[in-house]
C-alpha positions as CSV (number, residue, x, y, z in Angstrom):
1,X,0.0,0.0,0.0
2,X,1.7,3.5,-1.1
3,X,-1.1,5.7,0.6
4,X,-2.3,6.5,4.4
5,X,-5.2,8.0,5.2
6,X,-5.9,9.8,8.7
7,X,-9.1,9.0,9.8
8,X,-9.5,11.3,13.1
9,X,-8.4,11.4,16.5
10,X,-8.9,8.7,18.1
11,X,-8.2,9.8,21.5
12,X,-6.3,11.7,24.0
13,X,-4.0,9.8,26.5
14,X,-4.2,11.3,30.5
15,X,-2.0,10.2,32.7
16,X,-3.8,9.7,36.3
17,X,-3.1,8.5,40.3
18,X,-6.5,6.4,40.2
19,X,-8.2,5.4,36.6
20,X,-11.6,4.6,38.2
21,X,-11.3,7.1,40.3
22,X,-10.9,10.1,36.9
23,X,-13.2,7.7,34.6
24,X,-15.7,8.3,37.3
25,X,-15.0,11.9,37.0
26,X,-15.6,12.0,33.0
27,X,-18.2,10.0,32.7
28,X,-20.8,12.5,35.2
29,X,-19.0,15.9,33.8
30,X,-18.4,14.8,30.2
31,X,-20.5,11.5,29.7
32,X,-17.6,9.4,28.6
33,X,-19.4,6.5,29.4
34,X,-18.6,4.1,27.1
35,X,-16.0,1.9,27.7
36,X,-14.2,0.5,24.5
37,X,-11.5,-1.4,26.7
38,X,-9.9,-2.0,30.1
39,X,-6.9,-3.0,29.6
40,X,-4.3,-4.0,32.6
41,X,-0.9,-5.6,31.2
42,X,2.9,-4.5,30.8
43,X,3.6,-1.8,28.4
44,X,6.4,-3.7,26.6
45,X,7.5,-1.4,23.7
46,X,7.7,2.3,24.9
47,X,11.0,1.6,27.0
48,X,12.3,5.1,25.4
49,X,9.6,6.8,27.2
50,X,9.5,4.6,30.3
51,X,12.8,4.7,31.8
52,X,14.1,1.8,29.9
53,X,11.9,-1.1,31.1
54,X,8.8,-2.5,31.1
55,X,6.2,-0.4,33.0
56,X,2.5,-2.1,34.7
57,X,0.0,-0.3,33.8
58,X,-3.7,-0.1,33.5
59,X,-5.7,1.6,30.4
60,X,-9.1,2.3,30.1
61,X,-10.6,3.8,26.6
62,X,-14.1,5.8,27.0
63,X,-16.3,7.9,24.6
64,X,-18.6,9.7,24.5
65,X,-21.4,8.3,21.3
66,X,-22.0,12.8,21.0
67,X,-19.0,12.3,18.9
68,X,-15.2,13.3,19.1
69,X,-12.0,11.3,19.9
70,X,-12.5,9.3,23.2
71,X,-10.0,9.7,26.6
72,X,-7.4,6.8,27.1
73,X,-7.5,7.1,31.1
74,X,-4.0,5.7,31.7
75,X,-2.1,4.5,35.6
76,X,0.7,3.0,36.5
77,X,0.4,0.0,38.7
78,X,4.6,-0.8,39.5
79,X,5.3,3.0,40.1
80,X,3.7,6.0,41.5
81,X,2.9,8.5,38.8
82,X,4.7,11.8,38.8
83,X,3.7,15.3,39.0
84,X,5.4,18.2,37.3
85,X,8.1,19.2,40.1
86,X,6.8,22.7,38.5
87,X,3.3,24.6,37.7
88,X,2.7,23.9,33.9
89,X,1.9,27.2,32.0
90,X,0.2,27.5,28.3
91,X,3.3,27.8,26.2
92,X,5.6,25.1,28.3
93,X,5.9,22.1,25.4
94,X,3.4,19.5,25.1
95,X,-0.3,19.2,25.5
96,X,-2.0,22.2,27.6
97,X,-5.3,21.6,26.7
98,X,-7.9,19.1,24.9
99,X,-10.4,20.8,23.2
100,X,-14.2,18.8,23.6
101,X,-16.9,19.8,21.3
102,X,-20.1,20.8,22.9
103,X,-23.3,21.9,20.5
104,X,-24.3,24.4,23.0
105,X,-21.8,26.5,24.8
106,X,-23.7,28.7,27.2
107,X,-25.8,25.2,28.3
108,X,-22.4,23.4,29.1
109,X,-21.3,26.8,30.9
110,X,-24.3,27.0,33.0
111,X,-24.2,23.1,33.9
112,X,-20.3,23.3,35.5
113,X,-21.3,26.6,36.7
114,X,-24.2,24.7,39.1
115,X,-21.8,22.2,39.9
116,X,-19.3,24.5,41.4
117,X,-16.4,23.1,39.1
118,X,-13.5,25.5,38.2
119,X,-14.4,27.1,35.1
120,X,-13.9,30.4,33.2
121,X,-16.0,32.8,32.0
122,X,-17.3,32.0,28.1
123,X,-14.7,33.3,25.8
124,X,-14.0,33.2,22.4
125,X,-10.8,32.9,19.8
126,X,-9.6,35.7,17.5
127,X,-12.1,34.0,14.9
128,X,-15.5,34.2,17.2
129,X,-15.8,30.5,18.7
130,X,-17.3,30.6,21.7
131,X,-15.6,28.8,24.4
132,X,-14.3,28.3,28.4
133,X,-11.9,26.6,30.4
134,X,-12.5,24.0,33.0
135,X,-10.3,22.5,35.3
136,X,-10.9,18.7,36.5
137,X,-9.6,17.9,39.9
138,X,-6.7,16.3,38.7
139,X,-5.1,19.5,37.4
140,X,-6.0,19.3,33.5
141,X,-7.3,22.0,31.3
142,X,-10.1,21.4,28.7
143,X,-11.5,24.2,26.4
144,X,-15.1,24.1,26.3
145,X,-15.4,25.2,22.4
146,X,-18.7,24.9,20.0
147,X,-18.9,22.6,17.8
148,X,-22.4,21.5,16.3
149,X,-21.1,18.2,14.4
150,X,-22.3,15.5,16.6
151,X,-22.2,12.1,15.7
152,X,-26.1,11.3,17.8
153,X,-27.9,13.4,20.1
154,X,-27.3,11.8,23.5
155,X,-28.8,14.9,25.1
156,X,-25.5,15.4,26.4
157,X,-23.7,19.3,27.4
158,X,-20.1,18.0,25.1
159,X,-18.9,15.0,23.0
160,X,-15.1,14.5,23.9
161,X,-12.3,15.4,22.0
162,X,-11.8,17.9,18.8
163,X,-8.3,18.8,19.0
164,X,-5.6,20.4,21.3
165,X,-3.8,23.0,22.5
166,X,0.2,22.4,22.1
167,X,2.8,24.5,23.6
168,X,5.8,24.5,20.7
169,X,9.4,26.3,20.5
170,X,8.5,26.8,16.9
171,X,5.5,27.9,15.0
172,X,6.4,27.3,11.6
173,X,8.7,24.1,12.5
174,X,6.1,22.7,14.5
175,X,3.7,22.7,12.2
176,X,5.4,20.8,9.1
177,X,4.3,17.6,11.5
178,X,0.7,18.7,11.6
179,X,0.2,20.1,8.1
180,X,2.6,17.7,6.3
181,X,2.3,14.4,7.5
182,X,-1.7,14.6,9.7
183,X,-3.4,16.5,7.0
184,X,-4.0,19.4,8.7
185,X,-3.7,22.0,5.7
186,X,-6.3,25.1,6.3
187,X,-5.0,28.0,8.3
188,X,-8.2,28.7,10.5
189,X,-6.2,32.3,11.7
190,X,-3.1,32.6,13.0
191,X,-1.8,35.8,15.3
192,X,1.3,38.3,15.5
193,X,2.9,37.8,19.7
194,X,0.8,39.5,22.1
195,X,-1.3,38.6,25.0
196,X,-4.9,37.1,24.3
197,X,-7.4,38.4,27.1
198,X,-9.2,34.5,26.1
199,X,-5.9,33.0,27.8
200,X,-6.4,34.7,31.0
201,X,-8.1,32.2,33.0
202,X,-5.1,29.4,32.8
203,X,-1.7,29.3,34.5
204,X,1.0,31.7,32.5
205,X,-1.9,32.8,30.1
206,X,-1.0,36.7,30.7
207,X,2.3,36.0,28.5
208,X,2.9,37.0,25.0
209,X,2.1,34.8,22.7
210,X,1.8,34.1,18.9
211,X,-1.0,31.2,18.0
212,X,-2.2,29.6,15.2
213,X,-5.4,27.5,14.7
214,X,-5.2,24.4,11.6
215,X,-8.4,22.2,10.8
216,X,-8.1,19.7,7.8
217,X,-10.0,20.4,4.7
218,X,-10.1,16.5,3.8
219,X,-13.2,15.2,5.2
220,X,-11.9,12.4,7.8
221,X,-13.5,9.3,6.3
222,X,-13.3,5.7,7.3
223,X,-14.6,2.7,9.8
224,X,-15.2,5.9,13.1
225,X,-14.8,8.8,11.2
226,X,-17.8,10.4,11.3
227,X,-17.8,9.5,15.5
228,X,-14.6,11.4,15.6
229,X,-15.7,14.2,13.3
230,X,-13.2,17.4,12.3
231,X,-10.9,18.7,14.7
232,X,-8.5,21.3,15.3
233,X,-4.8,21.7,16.4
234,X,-4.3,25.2,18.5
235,X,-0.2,25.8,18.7
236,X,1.4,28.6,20.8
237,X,5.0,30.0,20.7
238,X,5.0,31.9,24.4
239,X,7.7,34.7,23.4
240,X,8.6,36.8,26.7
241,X,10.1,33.6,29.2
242,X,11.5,30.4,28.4
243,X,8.7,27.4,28.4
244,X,9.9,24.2,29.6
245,X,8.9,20.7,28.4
246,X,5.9,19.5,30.3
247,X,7.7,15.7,30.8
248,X,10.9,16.7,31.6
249,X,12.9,14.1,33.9
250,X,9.3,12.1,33.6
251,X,8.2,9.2,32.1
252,X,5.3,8.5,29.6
253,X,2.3,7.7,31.8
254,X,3.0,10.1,34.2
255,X,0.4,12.8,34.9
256,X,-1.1,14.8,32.3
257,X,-1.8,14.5,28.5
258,X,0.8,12.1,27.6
259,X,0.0,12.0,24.1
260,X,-2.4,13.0,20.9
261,X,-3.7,9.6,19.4
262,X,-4.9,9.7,15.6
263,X,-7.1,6.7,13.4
264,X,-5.0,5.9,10.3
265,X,-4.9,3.2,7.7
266,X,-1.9,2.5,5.8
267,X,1.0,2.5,8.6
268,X,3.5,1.6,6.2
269,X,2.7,4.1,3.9
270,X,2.7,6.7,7.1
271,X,6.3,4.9,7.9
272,X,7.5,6.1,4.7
273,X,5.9,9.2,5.1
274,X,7.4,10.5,8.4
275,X,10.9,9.2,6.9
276,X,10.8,11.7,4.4
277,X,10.2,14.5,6.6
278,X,12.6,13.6,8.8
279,X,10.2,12.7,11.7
280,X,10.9,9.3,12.1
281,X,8.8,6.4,14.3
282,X,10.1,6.3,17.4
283,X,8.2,3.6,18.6
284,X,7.0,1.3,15.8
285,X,5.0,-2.0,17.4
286,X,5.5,-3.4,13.7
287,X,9.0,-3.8,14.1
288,X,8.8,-4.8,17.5
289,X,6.4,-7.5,17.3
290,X,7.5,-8.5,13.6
291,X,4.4,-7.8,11.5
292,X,2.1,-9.1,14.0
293,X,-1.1,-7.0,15.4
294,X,-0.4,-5.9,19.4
295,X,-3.4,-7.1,21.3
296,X,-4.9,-5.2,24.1
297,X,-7.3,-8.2,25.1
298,X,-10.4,-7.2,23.3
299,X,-8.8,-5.1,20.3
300,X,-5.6,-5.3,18.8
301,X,-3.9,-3.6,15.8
302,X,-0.2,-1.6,15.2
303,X,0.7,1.4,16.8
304,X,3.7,4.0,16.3
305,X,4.5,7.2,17.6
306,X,6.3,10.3,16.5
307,X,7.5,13.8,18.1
308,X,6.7,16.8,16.9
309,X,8.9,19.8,17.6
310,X,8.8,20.2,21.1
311,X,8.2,16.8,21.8
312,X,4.8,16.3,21.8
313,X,4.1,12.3,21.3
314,X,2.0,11.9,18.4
315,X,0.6,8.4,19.0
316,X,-0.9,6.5,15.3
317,X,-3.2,3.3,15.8
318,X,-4.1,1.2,12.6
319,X,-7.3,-0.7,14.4
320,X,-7.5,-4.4,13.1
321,X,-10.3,-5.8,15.7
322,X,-12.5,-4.2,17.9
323,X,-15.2,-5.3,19.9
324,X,-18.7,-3.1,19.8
325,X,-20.7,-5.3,22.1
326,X,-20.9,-8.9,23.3
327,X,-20.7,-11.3,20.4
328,X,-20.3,-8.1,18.1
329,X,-16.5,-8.2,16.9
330,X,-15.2,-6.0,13.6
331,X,-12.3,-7.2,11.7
332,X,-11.6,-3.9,10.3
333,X,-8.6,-5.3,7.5
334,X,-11.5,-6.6,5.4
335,X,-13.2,-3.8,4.9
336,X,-12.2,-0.1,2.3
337,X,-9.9,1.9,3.8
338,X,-12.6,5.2,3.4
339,X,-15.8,3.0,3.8
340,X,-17.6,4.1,6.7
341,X,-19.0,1.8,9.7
342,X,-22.7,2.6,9.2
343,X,-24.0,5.1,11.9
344,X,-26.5,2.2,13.4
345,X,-23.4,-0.4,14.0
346,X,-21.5,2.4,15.5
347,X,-24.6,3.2,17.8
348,X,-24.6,-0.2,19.1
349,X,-22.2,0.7,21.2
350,X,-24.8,2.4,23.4
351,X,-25.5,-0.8,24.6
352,X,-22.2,-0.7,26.9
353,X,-22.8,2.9,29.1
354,X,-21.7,2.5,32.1
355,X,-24.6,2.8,34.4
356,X,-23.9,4.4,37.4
357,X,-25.1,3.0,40.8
């Protein structure tokens, strides 16, 4: 195969203390209660990011059937996860911020508002998107932002993820990985250094900044892509202190968003691909596990990562089986690349919410 298609994020990775414990937390404030796995086994292959051996660990993937990329709730079980030994500003490198869609900002506003959560006032980007920041208890920042393309009306406030907000040393290097090699071609705007009054709510968000928005203009087809629907990448370049990697002296796993996951098809194509710009895998299960799919007990497939500038992981996952419910499995290599799962199959899933007691 000499193409790879992106099909949509698939999911954000956050690194916790307690997985049940967070899950609980997303599924009452952002109804991530589906659970695609639970997965508790030894995280063999990212010994570059784990301090060169094997790391226990338990997984849990949830979404949300509103549409968006779902959460990978992610703990250690051999170690105890690691905090920042500093406060993490917008600007430092890696992930700030997950963006999650919601169809109706001022109704999502008013429902964190009655809980009491930590929350900003409604905003909105240079461009006019309305949007807010919430805290969860565990420390992360989410942007609240509108976005009407949901995948079913599950009479929910949001769907899950639509993008992110990466701190990068670079603008313009930073983005080759996101334009070039993810698709993400359109310029939504982009701004000059200065300080955005819609940043002051977060932690070093009264800094100078420069920023620039990309969405894709390829509509992201395939098995989920209409669940994951279009997304946007938010990067900022702060310009008046020095920003410091969000995982330095840390593993992968540790507290926070430990990496941006996208759908693909075609991962030697994608190989090839980050080659030639000079972003090569640096983890690449195909090699490690000699052409076989990794299994994650009910799913399995290949998975690879790259950096981008400032070291953002950029995780890729080529899905070969997936469970949707009991005595419901997809083998997703026998079916077009760009074909999509019909919406009533997808909605099956519905089947699995978590109820809670």
């Amino acid at each position: 195969m000499n193409k790879y298609y992106i099909r949509g994020i698939q999911q954000i990775g956050i690194g916790v203390q307690d997985v049940d414990v967070a899950w609980k937390w997303y599924r009452e404030n952002f109804d991530a209660n589906i659970k695609v796995f639970d997965d508790d086994k030894t995280a063999d292959f990212m010994l570059r990011y784990t301090g060169g051996k094997p790391q226990r660990r338990r997984a849990i993937m949830a979404i949300n059937l509103q549409g968006g990329g779902g959460f990978e709730i992610w703990q250690y079980k051999g170690r105890k996860p690691q905090a920042p030994k500093f406060t993490i500003q917008l600007g430092d490198y890696g992930i700030f911020a997950a963006k999650i869609k919601s169809p109706n900002v001022s109704k999502a506003h008013e429902k964190f508002k009655k809980q009491g959560e930590k929350i900003s006032d409604i905003t909105q980007t240079p461009n006019g998107t309305p949007y807010f920041w919430i805290q969860d208890p565990f420390g992360n920042y989410f942007q609240i932002i509108e976005n009407k393309t949901m995948f079913r009306n599950e009479k929910s406030a949001t769907g899950l993820s639509c993008g992110a907000v990466i701190g990068v040393p670079d603008i313009e290097e930073a983005k080759k990985v996101y334009t070039n090699i993810i698709g993400y071609d359109v310029v939504e705007y982009t701004t000059e250094e200065k300080v955005h009054d819609d940043f002051a709510f977060v932690p070093g968000g009264d800094s100078s900044f420069k920023r620039i928005v990309l969405s894709h203009s390829e509509v992201r087809e395939g098995g989920f892509g209409k669940l994951y629907g279009p997304s946007t990448i938010e990067l900022v370049e702060v310009k008046n202190r020095e920003p410091k990697r969000m995982f330095e002296n840390r593993f992968w796993g540790d507290l926070g968003f430990i990496h941006l996951c996208f759908d693909v098809f075609g991962m030697d194509a994608l190989r090839k691909e980050c080659e030639k710009q000079n972003t090569p895998f640096t983890i690449d299960s195909f090699e490690a596990m000699k052409g076989k799919s990794f299994d994650m007990g009910e799913s399995a497939g290949l998975f690879s990562y790259i950096e981008d500038a400032g070291g953002t992981l950029i995780e890729f996952v080529e899905a070969h089986k997936l469970p949707l419910v009991k005595g419901i499995e997809l083998n997703l290599l026998k079916r077009s690349a760009l074909k999509p799962l019909p919406k009533w199959l997808i909605s099956m899933m519905r089947f699995k919410k978590y109820k809670e007691k």
